[in-house]
N, C-alpha and C positions, 0 to 999 in steps of 0.2 A: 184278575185280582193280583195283588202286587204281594210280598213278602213282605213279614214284618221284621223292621231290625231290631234285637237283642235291644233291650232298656239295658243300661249299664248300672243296674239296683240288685244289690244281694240281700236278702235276710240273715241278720246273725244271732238265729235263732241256736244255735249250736252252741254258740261261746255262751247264751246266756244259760241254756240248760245246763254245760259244765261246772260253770259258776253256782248255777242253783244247788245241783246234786242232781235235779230232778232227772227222772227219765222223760220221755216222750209220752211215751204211755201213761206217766203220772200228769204230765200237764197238759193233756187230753183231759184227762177224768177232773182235773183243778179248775180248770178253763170252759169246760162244757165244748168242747170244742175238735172235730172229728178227729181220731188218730188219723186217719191217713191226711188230712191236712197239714196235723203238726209232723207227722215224716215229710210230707214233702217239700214243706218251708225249711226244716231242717237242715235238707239234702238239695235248696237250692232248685230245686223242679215247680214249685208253683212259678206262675207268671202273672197271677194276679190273686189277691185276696181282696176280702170284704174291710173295712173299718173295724166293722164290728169284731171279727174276727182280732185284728192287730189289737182293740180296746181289751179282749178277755184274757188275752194270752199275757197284755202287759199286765195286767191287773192277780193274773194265778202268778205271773212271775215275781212282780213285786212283793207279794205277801209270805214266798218262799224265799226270799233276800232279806228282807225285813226294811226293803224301803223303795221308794216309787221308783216304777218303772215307768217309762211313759213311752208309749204307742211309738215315735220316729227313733227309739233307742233298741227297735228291730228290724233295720234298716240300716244301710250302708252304701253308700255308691260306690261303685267300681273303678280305679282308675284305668283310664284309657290305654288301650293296649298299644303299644307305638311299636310303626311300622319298621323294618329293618333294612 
C-alpha cells in the first residue's frame, strides 16, 4: 500500500464561525451536526466529510449571518508550498 498525499483543501470553517459569533458547540446543536466533527473541520483534522454534512453547516451558518451560505464557501485550497 502506497501513502496518500496531503489534498492541498482547508476548511474555513473557523473564519466563518468568527464571523457568525457562533461557537462550535452552537453550530453543532444549529446544524444537527456531531460536535466533534465540527471541532475537527474547525481545527483542520478531518480529511474528509459527507455533502450532507457541508449542506447543514452551510445552511445553520447562513441563517446565523442573515444570508446564504453555500456548501464550496467552506472550502479553500491551499497554496502550494514552494520549495526552497
Amino acid at each position: 500500500m502506497g501513502t496518500t498525499a496531503p489534498v492541498p483543501v482547508r476548511f474555513r470553517l473557523d473564519a466563518l464561525l468568527e464571523e457568525s459569533g457562533l461557537s462550535q458547540r452552537e453550530l453543532a446543536a444549529r446544524s444537527g451536526v456531531s460536535p466533534t466533527i465540527v471541532n475537527r473541520m474547525a481545527n483542520n483534522l478531518a480529511e474528509q466529510v459527507a455533502l450532507k454534512t457541508l449542506d447543514s453547516l452551510s445552511e445553520a451558518l447562513g441563517a446565523a449571518l442573515g444570508r446564504r451560505v453555500e456548501p464550496g464557501e467552506l472550502l479553500e485550497r491551499e497554496e502550494p508550498k514552494r520549495r526552497r
